[in-house]
C-alpha positions in Angstrom: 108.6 92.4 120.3 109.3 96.4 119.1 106.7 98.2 117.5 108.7 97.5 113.9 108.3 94.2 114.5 104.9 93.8 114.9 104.4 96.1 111.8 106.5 93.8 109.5 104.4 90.9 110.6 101.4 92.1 110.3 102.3 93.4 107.2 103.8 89.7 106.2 100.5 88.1 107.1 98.2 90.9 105.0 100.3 89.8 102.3 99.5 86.5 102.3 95.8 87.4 102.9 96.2 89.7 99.8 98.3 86.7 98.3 95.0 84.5 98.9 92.4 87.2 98.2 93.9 87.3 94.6 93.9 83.5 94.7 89.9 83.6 94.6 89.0 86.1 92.7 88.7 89.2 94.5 85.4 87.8 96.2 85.4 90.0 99.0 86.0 93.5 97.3 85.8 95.2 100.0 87.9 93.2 102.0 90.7 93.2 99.6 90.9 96.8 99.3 91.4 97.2 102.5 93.8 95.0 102.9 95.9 96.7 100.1 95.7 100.0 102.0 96.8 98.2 105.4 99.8 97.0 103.6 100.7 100.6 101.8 99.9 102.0 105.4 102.7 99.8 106.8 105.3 100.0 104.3 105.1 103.4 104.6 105.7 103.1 108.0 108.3 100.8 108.2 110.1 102.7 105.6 110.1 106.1 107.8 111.1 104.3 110.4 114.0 102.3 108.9 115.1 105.9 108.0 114.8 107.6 111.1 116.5 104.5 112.9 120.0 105.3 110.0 119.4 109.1 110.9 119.7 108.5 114.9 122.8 105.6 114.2 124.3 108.6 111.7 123.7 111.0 114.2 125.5 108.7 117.1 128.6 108.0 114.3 129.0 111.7 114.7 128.5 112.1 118.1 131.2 109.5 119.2 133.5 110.8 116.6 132.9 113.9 117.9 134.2 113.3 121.3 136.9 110.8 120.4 138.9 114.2 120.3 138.0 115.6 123.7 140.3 112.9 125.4 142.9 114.3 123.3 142.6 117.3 123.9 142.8 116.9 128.0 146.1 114.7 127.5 147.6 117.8 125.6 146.3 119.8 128.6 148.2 117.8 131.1 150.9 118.0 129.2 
């Protein structure tokens, strides 16, 4: 399991304890609030990572197209 998957469970799990927290009243304020930064700490995370991980596949578009030409280039030089 990646690192981005263990985030988006744990963040699916403090959402049902959020979910249930809500559910009861806020009994355990302390608890809840907590939980509520947990989850804003890990979709913030998730969402710099889903954004890095398009950067590098962008990045790697443009690197292959980049060097689709070189093969070209040699066949011209053999030519």
């Amino acid at each position: 399991m990646t690192m981005i998957e263990k985030a988006k469970a744990e963040l699916a799990s403090i959402e049902e304890a959020i979910e249930y927290e809500e559910l009861n009243d806020r009994a355990y304020l302390k608890w809840y609030t907590y939980l509520l930064r947990q989850r804003r700490i890990l979709k913030r995370f998730i969402k710099k990572y889903e954004k890095v991980e398009k950067l590098k596949q962008k990045d790697s578009d443009e690197f292959a197209k980049t060097f689709t030409f070189y093969p070209e280039i040699e066949k011209k030089a053999e030519v």
